[in-house]
VORO-801378 format. One record per residue (C-alpha): y, z negated, x; residue in three letters. Coordinates in Angstrom, 3 decimals, m for minus. Example, Ala and Ser with C-alpha at 12.3 -4.5 7.8 and 13.67 -1.06 7.14 Angstrom:
residues 2
<pt <m4.500; m7.800; 12.300>; ALA>
<pt <m1.060; m7.140; 13.670>; SER>
//
This chain:
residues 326
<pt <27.487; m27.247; m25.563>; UNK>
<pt <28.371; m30.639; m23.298>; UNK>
<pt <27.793; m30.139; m19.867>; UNK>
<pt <25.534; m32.518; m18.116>; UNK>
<pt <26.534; m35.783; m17.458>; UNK>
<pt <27.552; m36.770; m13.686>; UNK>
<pt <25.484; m39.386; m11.869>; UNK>
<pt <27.232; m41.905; m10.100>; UNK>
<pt <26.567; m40.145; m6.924>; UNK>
<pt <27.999; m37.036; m7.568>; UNK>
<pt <31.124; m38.834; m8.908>; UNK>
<pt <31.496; m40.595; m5.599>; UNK>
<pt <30.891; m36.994; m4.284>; UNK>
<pt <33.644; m35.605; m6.427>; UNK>
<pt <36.022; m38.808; m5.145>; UNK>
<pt <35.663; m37.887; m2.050>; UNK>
<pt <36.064; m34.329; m2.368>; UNK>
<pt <39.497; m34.892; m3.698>; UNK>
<pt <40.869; m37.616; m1.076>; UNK>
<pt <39.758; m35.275; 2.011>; UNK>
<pt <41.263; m31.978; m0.178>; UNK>
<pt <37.704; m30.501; 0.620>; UNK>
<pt <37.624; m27.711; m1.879>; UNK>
<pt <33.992; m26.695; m1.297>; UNK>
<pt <30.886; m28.290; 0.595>; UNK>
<pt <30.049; m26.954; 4.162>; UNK>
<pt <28.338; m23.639; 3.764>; UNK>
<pt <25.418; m23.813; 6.997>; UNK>
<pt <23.632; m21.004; 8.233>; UNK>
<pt <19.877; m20.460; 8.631>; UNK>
<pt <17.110; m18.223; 6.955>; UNK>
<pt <14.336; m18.659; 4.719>; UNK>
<pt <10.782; m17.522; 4.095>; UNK>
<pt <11.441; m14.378; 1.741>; UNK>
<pt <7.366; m13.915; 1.224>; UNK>
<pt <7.518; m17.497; m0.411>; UNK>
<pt <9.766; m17.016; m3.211>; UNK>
<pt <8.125; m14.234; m5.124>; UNK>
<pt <6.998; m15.907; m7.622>; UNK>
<pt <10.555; m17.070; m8.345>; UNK>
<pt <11.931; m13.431; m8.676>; UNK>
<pt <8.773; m11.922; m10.499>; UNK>
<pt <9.387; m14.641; m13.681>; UNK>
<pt <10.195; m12.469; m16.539>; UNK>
<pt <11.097; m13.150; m20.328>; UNK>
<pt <10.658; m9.897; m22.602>; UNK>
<pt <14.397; m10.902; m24.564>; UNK>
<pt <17.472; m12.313; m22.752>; UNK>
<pt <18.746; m13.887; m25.637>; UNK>
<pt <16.256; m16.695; m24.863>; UNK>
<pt <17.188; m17.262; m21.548>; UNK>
<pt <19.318; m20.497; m21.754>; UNK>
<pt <22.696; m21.743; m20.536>; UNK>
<pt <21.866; m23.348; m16.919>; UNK>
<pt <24.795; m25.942; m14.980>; UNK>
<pt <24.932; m27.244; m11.830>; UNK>
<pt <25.503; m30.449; m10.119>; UNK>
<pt <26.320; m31.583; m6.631>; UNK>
<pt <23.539; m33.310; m4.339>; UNK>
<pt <24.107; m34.750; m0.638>; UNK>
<pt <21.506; m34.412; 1.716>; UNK>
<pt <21.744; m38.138; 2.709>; UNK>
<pt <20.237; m41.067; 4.088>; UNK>
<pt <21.224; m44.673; 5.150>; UNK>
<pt <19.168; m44.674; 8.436>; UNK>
<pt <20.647; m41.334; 9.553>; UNK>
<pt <17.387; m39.435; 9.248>; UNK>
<pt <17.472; m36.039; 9.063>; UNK>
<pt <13.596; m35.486; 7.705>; UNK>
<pt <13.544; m38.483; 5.618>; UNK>
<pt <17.031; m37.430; 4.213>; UNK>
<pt <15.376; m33.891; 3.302>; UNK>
<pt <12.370; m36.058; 1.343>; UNK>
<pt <14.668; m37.861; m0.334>; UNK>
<pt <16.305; m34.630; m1.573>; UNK>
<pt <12.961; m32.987; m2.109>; UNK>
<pt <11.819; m36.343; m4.195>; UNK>
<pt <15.123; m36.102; m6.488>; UNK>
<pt <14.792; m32.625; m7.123>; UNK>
<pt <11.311; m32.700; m7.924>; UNK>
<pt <11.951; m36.026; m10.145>; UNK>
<pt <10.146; m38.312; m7.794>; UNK>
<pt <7.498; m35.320; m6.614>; UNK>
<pt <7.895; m34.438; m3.253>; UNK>
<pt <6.175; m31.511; m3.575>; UNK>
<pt <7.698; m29.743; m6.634>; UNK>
<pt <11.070; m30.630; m5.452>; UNK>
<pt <9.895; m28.495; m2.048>; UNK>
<pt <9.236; m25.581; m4.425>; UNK>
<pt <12.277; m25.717; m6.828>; UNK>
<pt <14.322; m26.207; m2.749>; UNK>
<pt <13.160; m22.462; m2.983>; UNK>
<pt <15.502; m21.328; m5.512>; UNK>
<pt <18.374; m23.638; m4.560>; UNK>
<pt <18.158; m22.579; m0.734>; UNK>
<pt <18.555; m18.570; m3.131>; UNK>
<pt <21.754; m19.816; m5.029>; UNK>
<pt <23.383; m21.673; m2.003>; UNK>
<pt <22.607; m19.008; 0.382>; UNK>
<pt <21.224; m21.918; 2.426>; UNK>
<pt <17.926; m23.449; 3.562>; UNK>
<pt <18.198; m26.799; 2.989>; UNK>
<pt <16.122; m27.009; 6.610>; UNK>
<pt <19.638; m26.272; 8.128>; UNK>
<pt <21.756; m28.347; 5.910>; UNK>
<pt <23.097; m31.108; 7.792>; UNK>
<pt <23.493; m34.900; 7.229>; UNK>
<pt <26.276; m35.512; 5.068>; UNK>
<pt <26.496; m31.709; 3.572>; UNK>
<pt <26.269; m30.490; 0.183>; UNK>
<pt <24.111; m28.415; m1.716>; UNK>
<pt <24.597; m27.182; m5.318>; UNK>
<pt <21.555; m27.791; m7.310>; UNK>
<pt <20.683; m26.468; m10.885>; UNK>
<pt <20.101; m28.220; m14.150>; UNK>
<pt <16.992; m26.020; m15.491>; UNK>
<pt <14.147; m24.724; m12.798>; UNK>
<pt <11.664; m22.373; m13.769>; UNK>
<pt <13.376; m19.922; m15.498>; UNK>
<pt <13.721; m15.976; m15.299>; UNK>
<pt <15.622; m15.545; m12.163>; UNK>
<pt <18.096; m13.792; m14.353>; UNK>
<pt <19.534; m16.987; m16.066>; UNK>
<pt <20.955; m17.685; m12.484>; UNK>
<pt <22.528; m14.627; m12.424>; UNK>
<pt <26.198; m14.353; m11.613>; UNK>
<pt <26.261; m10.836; m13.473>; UNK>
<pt <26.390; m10.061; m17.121>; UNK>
<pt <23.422; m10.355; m18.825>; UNK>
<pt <24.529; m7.201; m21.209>; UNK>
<pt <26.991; m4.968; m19.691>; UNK>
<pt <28.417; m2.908; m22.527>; UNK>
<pt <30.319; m0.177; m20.077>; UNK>
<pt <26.974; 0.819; m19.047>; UNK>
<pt <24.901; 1.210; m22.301>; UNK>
<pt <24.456; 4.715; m22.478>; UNK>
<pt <23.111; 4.734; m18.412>; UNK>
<pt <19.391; 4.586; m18.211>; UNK>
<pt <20.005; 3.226; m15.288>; UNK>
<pt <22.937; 1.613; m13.134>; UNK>
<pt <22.814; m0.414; m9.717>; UNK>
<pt <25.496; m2.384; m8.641>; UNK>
<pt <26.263; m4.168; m5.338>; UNK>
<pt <28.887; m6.907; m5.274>; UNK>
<pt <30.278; m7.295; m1.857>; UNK>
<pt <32.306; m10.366; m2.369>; UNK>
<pt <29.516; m12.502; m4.260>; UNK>
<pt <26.636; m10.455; m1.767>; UNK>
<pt <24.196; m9.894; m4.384>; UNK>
<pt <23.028; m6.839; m6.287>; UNK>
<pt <22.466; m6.012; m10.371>; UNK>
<pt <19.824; m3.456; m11.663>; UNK>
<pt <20.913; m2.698; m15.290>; UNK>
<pt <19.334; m0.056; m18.047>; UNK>
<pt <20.944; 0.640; m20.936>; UNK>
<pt <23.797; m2.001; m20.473>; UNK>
<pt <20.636; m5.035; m19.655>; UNK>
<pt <20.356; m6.649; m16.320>; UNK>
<pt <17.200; m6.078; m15.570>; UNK>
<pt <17.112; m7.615; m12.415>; UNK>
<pt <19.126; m9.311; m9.763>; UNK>
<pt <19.299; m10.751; m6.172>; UNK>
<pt <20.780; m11.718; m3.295>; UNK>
<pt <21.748; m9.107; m0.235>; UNK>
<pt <23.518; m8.461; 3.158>; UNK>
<pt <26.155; m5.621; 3.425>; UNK>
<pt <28.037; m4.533; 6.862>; UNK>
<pt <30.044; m6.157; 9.014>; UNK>
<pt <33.642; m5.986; 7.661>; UNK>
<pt <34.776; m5.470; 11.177>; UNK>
<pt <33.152; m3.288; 12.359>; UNK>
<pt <30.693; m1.219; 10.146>; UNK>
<pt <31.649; m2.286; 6.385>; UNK>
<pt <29.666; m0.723; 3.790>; UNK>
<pt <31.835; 1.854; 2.035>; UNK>
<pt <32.948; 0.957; m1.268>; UNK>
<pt <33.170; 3.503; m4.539>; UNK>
<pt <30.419; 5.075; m6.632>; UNK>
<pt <27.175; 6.978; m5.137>; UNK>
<pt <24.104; 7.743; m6.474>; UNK>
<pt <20.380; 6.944; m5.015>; UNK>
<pt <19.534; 9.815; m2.668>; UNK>
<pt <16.281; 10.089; m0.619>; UNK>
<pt <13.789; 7.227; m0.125>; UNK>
<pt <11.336; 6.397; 2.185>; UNK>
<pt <8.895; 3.404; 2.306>; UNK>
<pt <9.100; 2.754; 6.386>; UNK>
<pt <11.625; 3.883; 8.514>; UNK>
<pt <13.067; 3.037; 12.147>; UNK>
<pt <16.625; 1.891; 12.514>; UNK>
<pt <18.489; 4.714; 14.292>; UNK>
<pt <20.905; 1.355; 15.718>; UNK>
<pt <17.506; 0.346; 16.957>; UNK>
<pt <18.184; m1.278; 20.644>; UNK>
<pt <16.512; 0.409; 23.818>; UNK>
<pt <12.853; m0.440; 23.745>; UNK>
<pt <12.879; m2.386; 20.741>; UNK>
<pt <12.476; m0.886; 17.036>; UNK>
<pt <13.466; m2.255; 13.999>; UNK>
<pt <11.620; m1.607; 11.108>; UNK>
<pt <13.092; m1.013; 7.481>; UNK>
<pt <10.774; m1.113; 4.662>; UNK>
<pt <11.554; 0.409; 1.403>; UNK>
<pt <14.299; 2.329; 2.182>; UNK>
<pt <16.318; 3.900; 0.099>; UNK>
<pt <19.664; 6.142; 0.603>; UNK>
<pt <22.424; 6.135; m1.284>; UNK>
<pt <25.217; 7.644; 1.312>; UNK>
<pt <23.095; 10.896; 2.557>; UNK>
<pt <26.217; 11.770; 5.074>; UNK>
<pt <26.998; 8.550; 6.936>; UNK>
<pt <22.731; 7.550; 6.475>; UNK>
<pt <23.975; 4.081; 4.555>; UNK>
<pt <20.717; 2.485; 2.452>; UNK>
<pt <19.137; m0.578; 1.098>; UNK>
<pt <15.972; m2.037; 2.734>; UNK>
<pt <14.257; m4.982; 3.321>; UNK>
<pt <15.092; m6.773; 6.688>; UNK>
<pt <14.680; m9.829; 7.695>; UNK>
<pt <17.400; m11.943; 5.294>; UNK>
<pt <20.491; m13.586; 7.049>; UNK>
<pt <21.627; m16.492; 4.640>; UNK>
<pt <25.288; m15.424; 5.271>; UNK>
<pt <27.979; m13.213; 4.713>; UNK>
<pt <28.144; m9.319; 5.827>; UNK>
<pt <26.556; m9.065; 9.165>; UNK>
<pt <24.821; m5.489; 8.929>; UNK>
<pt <25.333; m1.834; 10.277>; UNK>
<pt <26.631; m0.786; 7.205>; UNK>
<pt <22.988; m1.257; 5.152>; UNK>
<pt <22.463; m3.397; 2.658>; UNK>
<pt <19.322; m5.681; 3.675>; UNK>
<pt <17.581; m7.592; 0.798>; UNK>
<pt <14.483; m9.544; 0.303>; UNK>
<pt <11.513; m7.645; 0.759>; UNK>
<pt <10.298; m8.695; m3.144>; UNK>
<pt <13.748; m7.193; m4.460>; UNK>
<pt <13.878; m4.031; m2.140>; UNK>
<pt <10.245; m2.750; m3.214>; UNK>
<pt <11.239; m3.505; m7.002>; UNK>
<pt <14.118; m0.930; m6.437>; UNK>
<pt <12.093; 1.548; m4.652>; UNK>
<pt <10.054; 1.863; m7.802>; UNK>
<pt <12.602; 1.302; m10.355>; UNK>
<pt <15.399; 3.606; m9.099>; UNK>
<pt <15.273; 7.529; m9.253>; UNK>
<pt <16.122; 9.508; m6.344>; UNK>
<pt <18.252; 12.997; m6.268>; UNK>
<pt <16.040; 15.893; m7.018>; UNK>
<pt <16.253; 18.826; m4.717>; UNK>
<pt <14.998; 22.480; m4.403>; UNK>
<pt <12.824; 20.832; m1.817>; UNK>
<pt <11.653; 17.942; m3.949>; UNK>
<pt <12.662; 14.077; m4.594>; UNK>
<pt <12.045; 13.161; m1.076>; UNK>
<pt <13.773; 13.294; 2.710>; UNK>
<pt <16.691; 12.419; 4.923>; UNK>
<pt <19.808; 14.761; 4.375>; UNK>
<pt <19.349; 17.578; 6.580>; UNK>
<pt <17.204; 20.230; 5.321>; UNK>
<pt <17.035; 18.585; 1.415>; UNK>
<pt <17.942; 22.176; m0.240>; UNK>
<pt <19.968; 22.612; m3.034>; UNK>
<pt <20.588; 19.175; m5.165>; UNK>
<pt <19.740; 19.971; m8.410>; UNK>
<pt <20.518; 16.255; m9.941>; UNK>
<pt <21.938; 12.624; m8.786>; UNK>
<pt <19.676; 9.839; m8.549>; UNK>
<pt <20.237; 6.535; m10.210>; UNK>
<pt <23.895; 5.740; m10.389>; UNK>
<pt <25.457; 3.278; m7.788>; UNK>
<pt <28.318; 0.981; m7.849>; UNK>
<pt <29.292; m0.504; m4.300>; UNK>
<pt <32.343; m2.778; m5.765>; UNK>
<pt <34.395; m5.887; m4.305>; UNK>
<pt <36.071; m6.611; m1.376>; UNK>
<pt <34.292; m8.139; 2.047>; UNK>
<pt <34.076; m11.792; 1.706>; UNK>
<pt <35.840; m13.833; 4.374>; UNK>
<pt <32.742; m15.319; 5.803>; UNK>
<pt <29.157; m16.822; 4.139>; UNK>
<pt <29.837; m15.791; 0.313>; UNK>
<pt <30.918; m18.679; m1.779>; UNK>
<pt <28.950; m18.030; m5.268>; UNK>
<pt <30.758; m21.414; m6.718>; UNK>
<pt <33.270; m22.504; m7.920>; UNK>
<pt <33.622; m26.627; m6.335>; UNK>
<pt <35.453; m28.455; m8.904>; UNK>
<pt <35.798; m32.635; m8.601>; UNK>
<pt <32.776; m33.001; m10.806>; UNK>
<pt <30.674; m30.056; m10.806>; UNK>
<pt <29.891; m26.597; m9.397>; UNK>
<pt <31.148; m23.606; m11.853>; UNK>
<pt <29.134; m20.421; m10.994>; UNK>
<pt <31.480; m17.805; m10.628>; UNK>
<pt <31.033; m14.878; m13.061>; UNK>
<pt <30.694; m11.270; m12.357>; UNK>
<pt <33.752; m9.039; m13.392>; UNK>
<pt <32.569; m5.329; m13.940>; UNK>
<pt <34.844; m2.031; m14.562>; UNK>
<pt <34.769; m1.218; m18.306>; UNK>
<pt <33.184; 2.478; m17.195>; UNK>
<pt <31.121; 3.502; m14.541>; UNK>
<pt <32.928; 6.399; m13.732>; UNK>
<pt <36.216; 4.104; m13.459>; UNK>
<pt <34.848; 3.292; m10.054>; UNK>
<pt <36.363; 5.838; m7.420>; UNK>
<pt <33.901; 8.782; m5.615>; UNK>
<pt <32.761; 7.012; m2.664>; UNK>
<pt <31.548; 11.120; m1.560>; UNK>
<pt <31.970; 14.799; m2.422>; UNK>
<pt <28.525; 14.732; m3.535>; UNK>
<pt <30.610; 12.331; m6.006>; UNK>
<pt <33.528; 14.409; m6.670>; UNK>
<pt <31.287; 17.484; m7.493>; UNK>
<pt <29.615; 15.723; m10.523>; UNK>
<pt <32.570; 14.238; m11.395>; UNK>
<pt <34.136; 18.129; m12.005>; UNK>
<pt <30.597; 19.245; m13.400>; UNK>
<pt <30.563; 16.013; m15.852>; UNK>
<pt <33.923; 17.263; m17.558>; UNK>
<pt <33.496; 20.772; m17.906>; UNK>
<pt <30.641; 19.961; m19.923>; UNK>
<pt <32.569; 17.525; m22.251>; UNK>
<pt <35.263; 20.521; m22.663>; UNK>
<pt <32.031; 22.663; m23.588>; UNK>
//
């Protein structure tokens, strides 16, 4: 299949990109309204194999007068193919895949804008769409610290994927290795909660019961690794997991923090923390002259390649293969 055809502007993009030796467009900072782009992550087709090859192209928030609003019209009006206010909701999914709001983009910047709107989220999706390694797990999450985004896969099919926040590299990285879902909650307080203030996590759930590391909704930095060690997504994504992923089961039941859970009688769902910290806002593209190549998930061939990231780990590890010697 031919790519898409360059316009004129993003060939004079391209131009310049190589006389300056910029090798990507400014990445700005800002957030966005997670409530409003539901409907974006809740589009679902029943078979994958329709889902369709989707491109990208460059677009420059610009305008002669040196208008910031009437540049981000102009950008809403292409998008939305002279409608201002499609183009506002397909911005949405753009301000998603840039990790961007285009509300923050300045004059002059760039923002990487698909071919193909409306789809199942999934055809965006920097992950596999079939992951072969994992078809015999009912289920398998995976968090990708380098691209900062997260895959939900059963039986080897993405079911679903998204965008997240994991810790601050410097300080309080996430730990990498392989985990399994522990104890969930739907509202909890942050124990890094400042004096007199409380933050609130919604739809928590643990996956490190020792060092207390989960994934929760929180309000949704559009950058790179700036957490506790958590892993913050959007509020639509982190309720979907809640429901979809299985917790440990204990003598004392599926639910509850660590102390006091009883004798763990099986893991929950399966989770892979892989990648290393990206060096700032993630950079999901690939900025060549002409176009924007998505860059493309790499996964271990097994599961189980992926180190113990605990001795809660290490124990079914040893209890996995003296049942295969069985």
């Amino acid at each position: 299949m031919m790519r898409p055809r360059a316009t004129s502007l993003l060939v004079g993009l391209g131009l310049l990109l190589l006389a300056t030796g910029v090798s990507r467009p400014v990445a700005a900072q800002g957030y966005f309204d997670q409530y409003a782009i539901e409907d974006i992550l809740a589009r679902n087709v029943d078979n994958l194999d329709d889902l369709p090859e989707v491109y990208y192209e460059y677009a420059v928030l610009n305008d002669p007068s040196g208008n910031s609003v009437v540049a981000r019209n102009r950008f809403y009006s292409r998008i939305g193919n002279g409608d201002t206010e499609k183009g506002r909701e397909r911005a949405q999914l753009i301000e998603l895949l840039n990790r961007q709001t285009v509300e923050n983009t300045l004059l002059g910047d760039t923002l990487v804008v698909p071919t193909r709107y409306g789809l199942d989220f999934r055809a965006y999706s920097p992950f596999p769409r079939y992951y072969p390694g994992a078809h015999s797990f009912e289920k398998l999450f995976i968090i990708h610290k380098k691209i900062q985004a997260f895959a939900a896969y059963e039986y080897g099919k993405l079911s679903r994927w998204g965008i997240v926040n994991t810790g601050n590299p410097d300080s309080t990285a996430t730990p990498t290795g392989r985990f399994n879902f522990n104890w969930k909650v739907e509202e909890r307080v942050s124990t890094m909660s400042p004096p007199g203030e409380e933050w609130t996590m919604r739809w928590v759930f643990n996956f490190h019961a020792a060092r207390g590391i989960h994934i929760h909704q929180y309000s949704m930095p559009t950058g790179g690794p700036t957490s506790h060690g958590c892993v913050r997504l959007i509020d639509a994504d982190a309720k979907w997991i809640y429901d979809w992923a299985d917790p440990w089961e204990t003598t004392r039941g599926h639910m509850g923090p660590s102390s006091g859970q009883g004798k763990i009688l099986n893991p929950g769902t399966m989770v892979l923390v892989i990648g290393d910290d990206p060096e700032g806002p993630p950079q999901p593209f690939e900025y060549k002259v002409r176009y924007p190549v998505l860059k493309r998930v790499d996964l271990p061939s097994n599961p189980h390649d992926v180190s113990p990231g605990t001795n809660q780990q290490e124990m079914w590890d040893r209890l996995r293969q003296q049942q295969a010697l069985r």
